[in-house]
N, C-alpha and C positions, 0 to 999 in steps of 0.2 A: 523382569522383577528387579532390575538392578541398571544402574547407569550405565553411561557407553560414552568413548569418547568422541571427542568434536572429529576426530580423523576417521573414524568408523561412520559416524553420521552423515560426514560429506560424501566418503566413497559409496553409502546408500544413495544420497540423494544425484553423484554422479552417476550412477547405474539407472536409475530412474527415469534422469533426462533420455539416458540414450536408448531405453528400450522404447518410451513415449516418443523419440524423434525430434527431441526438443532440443534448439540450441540453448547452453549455460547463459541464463543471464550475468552481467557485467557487473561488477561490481558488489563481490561478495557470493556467496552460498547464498543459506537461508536468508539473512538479510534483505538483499534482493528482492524475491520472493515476496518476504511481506511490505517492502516500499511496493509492490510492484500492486497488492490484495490492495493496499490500503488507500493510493493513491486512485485505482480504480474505483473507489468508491466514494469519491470526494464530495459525490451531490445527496451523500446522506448525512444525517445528522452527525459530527464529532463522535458525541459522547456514544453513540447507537456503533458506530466503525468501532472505536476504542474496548467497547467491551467485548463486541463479535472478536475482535482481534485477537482478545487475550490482554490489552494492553493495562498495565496498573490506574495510567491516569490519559486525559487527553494530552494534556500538556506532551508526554515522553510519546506520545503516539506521533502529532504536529511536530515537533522538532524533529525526530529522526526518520521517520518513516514517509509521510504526507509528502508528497512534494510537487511542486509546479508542473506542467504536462503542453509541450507545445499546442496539442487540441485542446486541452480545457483554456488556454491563455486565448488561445483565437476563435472561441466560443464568446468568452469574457468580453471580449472587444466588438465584436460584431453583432451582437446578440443581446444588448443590454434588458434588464428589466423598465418597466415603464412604470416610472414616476408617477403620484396620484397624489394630489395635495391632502394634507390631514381635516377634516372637517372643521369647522369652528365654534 
């Protein structure tokens, strides 16, 4: 019913990894975390990620969260879509 600090939050989310077995992701706490949701979902639509997220807009989702993934790049590369000329 009432807030909690960012140092109680993280010693939650610290105890959490370790009863789950999980190593700390790099690079931040919660942070983390949602680069980690968001970027997993890259082959859904923005605007569909952005709201499941929680995020205000896509925009602040793409810039800080989204981010490049050495499998989605060499999917990207190897795996192109096929071209289809427009009708006339």
């Amino acid at each position: 019913n009432r807030p909690i600090s960012r140092h109680l939050a993280h010693n939650w989310l610290a105890k959490g990894e370790k009863l789950a077995k999980l190593e700390p992701l790099k690079r931040g706490k919660w942070h983390a975390y949602r680069r980690k949701w968001s970027t997993e979902r890259k082959q859904y639509p923005d605007a569909d990620v952005a709201q499941a997220g929680g995020w205000s807009s896509v925009e602040s989702m793409l810039a800080s969260y989204q981010h490049a993934d050495e499998a989605t790049t060499l999917h990207v590369i190897l795996e192109p879509s096929e071209l289809r000329e427009a009708s006339r």
